[in-house]
C-alpha positions as CSV (number, residue, x, y, z in Angstrom):
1,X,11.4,34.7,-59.9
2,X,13.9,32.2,-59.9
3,X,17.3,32.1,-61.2
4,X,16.8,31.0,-64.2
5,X,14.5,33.3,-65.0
6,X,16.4,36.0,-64.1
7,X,19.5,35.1,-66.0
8,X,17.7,35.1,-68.8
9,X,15.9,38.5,-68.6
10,X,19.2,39.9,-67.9
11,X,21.0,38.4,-71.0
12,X,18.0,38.9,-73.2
13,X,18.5,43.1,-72.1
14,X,22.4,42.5,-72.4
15,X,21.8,41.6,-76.0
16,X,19.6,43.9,-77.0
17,X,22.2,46.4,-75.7
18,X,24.8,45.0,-77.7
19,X,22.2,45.4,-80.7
20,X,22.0,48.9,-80.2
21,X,25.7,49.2,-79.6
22,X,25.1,51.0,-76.2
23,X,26.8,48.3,-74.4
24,X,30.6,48.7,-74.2
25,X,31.6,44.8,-74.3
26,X,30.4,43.1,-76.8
27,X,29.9,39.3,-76.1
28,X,27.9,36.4,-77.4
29,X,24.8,35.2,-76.0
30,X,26.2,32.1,-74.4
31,X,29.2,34.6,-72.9
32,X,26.9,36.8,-71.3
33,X,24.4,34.1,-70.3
34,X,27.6,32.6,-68.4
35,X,29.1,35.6,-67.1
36,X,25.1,36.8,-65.9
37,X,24.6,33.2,-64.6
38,X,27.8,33.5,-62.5
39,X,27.1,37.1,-60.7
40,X,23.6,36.1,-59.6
41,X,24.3,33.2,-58.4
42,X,27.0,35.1,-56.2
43,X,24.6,37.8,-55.4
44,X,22.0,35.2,-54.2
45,X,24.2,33.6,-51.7
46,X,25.5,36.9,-49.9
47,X,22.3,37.9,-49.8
48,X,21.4,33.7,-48.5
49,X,24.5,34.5,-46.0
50,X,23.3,38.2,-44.9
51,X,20.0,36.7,-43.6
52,X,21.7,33.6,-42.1
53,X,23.9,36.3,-40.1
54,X,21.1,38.5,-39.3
55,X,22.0,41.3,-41.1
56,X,18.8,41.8,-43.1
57,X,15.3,40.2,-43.3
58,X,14.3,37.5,-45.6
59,X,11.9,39.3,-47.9
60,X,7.9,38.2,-47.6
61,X,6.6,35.6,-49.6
62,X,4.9,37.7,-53.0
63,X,1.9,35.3,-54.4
């Protein structure tokens, strides 16, 4: 999946939290796409830097 793609599935389950009022923020769409776009992006290059260093395995390829 790319990032994108994940940014989107996350914001489109943020929102529908929001709808239900189970979330405790409550943001617009464009907010949490940003603030979702922003902490996978940072999550994706630890993770890039944690295989550079050795520290874990790059996952196998998923066709």
């Amino acid at each position: 999946m790319n990032s994108r793609t994940v940014t989107l599935f996350a914001t489109a389950v943020a929102m529908k939290a929001i709808e239900q009022e189970v979330a405790r923020l409550k943001l617009t769409e464009e907010e949490v796409y940003e603030k979702t776009e922003v902490m996978i992006s940072s999550v994706q290059r630890e993770i890039k830097k944690l295989i550079e260093l050795g520290f874990i395995q790059e996952p196998p390829d998923i066709a």
